[in-house]
VOGU-929707 format. One record per residue (C-alpha): y, z, x; residue in one letter. Coordinates in steps of 0.25 Angstrom, whole numbers, plus 5000, padded with zeros to 4 digits. Layout:
YZXA
...
// end
This chain:
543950944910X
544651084906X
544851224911X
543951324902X
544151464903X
543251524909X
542651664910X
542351754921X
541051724927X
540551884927X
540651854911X
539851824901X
540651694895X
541051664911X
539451654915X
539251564901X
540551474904X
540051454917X
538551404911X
537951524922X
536451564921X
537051704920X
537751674909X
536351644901X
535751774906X
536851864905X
537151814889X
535751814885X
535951994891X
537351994883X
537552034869X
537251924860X
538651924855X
539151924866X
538351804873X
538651714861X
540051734860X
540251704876X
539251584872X
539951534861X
541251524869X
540551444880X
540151344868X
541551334862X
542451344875X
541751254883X
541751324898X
541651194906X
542651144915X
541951014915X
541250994902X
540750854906X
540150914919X
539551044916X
538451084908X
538451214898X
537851144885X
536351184888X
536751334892X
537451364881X
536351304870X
535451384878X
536051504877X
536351474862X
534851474860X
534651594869X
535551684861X
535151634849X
536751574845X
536951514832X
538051384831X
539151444823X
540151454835X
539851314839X
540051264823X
541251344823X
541851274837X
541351144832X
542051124819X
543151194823X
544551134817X
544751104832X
543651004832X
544550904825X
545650914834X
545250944848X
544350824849X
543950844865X
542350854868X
542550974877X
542851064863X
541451044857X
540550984867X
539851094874X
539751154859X
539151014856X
538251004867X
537551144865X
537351124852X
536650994857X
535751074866X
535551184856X
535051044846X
534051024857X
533551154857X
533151124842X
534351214835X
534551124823X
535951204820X
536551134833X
535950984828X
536751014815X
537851064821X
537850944828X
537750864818X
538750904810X
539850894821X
539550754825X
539950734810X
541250804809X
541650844822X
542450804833X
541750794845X
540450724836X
540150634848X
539750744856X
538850794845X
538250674840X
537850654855X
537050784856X
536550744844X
536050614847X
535350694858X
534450784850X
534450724835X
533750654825X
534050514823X
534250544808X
534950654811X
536150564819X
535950454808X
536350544798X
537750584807X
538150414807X
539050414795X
539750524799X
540050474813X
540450344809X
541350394799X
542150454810X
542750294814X
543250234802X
542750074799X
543950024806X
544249934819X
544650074824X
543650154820X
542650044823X
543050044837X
542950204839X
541650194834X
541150094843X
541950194856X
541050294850X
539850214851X
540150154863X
540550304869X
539150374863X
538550454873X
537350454865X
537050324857X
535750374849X
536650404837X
537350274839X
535950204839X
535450274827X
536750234818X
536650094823X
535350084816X
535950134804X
535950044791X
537050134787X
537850134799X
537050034808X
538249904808X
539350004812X
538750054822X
538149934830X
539549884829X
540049984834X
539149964846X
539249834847X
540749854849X
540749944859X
539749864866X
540749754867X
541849834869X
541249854882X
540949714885X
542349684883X
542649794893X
541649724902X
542149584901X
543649634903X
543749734913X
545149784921X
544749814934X
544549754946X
543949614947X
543349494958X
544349464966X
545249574967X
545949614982X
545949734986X
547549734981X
547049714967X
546049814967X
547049934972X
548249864963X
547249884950X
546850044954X
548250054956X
548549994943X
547650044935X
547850204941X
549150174934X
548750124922X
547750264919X
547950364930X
546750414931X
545750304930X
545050314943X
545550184947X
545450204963X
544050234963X
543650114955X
544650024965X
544050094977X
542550044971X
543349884969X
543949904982X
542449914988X
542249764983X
543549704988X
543949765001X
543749705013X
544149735027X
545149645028X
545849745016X
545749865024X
547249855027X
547549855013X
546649955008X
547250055021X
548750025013X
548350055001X
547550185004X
548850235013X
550050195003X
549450124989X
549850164976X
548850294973X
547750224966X
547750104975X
547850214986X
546650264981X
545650174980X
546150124992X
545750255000X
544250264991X
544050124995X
544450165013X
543650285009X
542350235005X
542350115015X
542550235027X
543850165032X
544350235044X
545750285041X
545350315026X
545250475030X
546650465034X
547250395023X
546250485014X
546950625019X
548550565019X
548050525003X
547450665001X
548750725006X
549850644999X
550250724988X
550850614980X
549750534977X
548650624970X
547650494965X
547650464981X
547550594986X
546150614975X
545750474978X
545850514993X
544950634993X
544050554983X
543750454993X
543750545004X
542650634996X
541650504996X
541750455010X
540350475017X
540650455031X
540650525043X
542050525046X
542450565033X
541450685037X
542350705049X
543650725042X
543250805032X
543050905041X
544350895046X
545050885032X
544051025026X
544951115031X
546151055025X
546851135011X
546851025004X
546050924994X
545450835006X
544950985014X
544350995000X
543550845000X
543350875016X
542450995013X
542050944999X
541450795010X
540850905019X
540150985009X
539550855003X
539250785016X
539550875029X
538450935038X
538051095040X
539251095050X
540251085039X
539851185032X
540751275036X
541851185032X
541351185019X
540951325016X
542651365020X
543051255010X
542151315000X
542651455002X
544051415002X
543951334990X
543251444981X
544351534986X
545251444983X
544951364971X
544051444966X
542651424961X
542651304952X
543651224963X
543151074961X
542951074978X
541951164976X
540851084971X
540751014986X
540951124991X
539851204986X
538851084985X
539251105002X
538751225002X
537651184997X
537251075005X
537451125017X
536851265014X
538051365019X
537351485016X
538751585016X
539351485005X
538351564996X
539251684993X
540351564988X
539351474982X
539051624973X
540351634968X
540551494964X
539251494957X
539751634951X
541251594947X
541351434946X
541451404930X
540951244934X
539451254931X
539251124941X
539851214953X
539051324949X
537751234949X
538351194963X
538351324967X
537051354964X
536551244971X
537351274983X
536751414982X
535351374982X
535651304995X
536251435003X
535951564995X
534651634998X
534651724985X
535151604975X
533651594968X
533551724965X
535151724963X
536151624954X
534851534954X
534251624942X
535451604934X
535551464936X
534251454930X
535051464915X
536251384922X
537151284914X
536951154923X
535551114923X
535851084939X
536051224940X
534651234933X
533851154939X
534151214955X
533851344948X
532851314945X
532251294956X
532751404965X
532951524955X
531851614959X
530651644951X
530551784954X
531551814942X
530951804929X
532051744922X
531951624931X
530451594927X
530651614913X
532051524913X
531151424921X
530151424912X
531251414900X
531751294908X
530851224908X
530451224894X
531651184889X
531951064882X
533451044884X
533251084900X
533450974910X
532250914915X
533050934929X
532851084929X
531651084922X
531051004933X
531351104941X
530951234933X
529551164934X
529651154948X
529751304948X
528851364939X
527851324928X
528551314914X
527351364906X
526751484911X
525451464905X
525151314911X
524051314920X
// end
């Protein structure tokens, strides 16, 4: 995760960091100049907030091919002097990826450039993944010795390599080299190492085991929270706890949750939580509102946010008023699991938090799903400007989605835009509400469903809508 810097969204560069529908339509009117140059920086300076989560790779090659761009930016930013130093995935990966796309589109300059990458440069994981997508098997066996060279013939080296086979997202490269006269015997070792490194992990484990209390279970999350702060060890306590709690360890489990060390404290309240104990609500708020503990305040409205009851229904909507983070999860449980009737409730929360926060506020993912869901047709003018403002691709495929749902003039609206969306998600619903009455939607159907790379998703529902090939019968 990292905060990129991003452009405002009546720009140029803001609609194509966003990944917007516009920002296709409104390049492809630009000067070409000035369309590639607002492209290129996209590429290089990757726009996501989130660049495990959200998609741009596809809408940039597309764009790539729609204007004709060549791959001397991309070159440039790829062996860069920086390459060697700033090692992190975020640097080169959307470059990568696009370059992968563009390969699939038949653009034999990407497939070299990847190529050549996964030979010398840093992040050559990445590359020789998108390669091992869309290559030849002669192609990959031709890039073995100089990916093998990178881990020297060493117990050291030899035990990076068999991480890195281990680790492989892909393993049709690692398949072909294992084959290999040349290579062959490194490699299945190398395999056949890491495969027994996970056996040994397997046989050995650290965690719980047959037999533990209850008092063993929270002593270990405790234990372990301390060891590597950030482990998530109450949640997988809080699944032990499931197995070992009784009734007669109630009492126990009430202390803990009320006065335990904060990772004991949590599990404890997930575990009260997702059994639907009685006073669980009331330890739940105390934890939410003790400013000194914050893993029990987050485990607190974690494990408030996954209760399914009735009574849980009730008191958040008490608590979705509050100022606070639990008013946040109260209206977040009731735009996920409240009736018509709270709808108010959770169109004020969703004004106050865009006024507030702003449009890429985390809370307003719920919120806006909410909206949604339970069709509150004067959240439209809101769910516009979040569509409109928020740089998070996923809210924004949120929004439209919500919009379909309580916005009368959404086909013939955003829906056309979204038609050249970044998320395939975002697609696909446009797909089958944009109206056809604009001639740009049935010719981007039609391009949609011809296209190779597009996901069989959307193209399901292009086809739903209108024949691909105006000729057939």
């Amino acid at each position: 995760m990292f905060d990129p810097d991003i452009a405002p969204s009546g720009t140029l560069l803001g609609l194509l960091q966003r990944g917007r529908g516009d920002g296709t339509l409104h390049a492809l009117a630009a000067p070409r100049a000035e369309a590639l140059a607002a492209l290129h920086h996209c590429v290089l300076h990757d726009p996501r907030s989130d660049w495990q989560v959200e998609n741009r790779s596809l809408y940039y090659a597309r764009l790539c091919l729609d204007l004709d761009a060549g791959l001397d930016e991309i070159e440039q930013h790829l062996f860069d002097p920086d390459d060697l130093i700033d090692t992190a995935e975020e640097r080169t990966g959307l470059a990568l990826a696009v370059l992968g796309h563009l390969a699939s589109y038949g653009r034999e300059d990407a497939l070299r450039l990847l190529r050549r990458y996964t030979a010398t440069g840093g992040n050559w994981q990445w590359a020789l993944d998108e390669l091992a997508l869309r290559d030849e098997d002669t192609e990959l066996r031709a890039l073995a010795a100089a990916v093998l060279a990178r881990y020297p013939e060493t117990p050291e080296g030899d035990a990076e390599l068999a991480a890195a086979v281990r680790g492989a997202y892909e393993p049709r490269p690692w398949r072909l080299w294992a084959d290999d006269p040349r290579h062959g015997d490194r490699v299945r070792a190398a395999q056949e190492h890491g495969s027994f490194d996970r056996w040994q992990r397997q046989l050995s484990p650290s965690g719980p085991r047959p037999g533990w209390s209850v008092h063993d279970v929270l002593l270990w999350a405790q234990r372990e929270d301390d060891l590597r702060p950030g482990a998530r060890r109450p949640e997988a306590a809080a699944r032990c706890l499931a197995a070992v709690a009784g009734p007669e360890d109630r009492p126990e489990l009430l202390a803990a949750a009320a006065a335990a060390p904060d990772a004991a404290r949590a599990a404890a309240l997930r575990h009260l939580a997702e059994t639907g104990d009685p006073e669980v609500l009331d330890l739940i708020e105390a934890a939410v509102t003790d400013p000194a503990a914050e893993l029990v305040s987050q485990g607190a409205l974690a494990a408030f946010e996954r209760m399914r009851s009735i009574v849980a229904l009730d008191r958040a909507r008490m608590w979705a008023q509050r100022p606070d983070a639990l008013g946040a999860a109260a209206a977040a449980m009731l735009a996920c699991r409240g009736g018509q009737y709270d709808a108010p409730l959770v169109l004020s929360a969703l004004r106050d938090t865009v006024r507030a926060e702003g449009p890429d506020a985390p809370a307003l993912w719920a919120l806006v799903d909410g909206a949604g869901r339970l069709r509150i047709a004067c959240a439209a003018p809101v769910l516009r400007h979040i569509y409109r403002e928020t740089a998070s691709s996923h809210l924004r495929g949120r929004a439209a989605r919500a919009l379909a749902a309580t916005d009368p003039s959404f086909g013939a609206g955003f829906a056309v835009e979204c038609l050249w969306d970044c998320e395939e998600s975002t697609r696909e619903l446009a797909a089958r509400h944009a109206t056809t009455a604009d001639a740009r939607v049935v010719e981007q159907l039609r391009r949609l469903a011809a296209d190779p790379v597009e996901e069989a998703e959307v193209q399901t529902a292009v086809r739903s809508r209108i024949d691909p090939d105006p000729r057939a019968v």
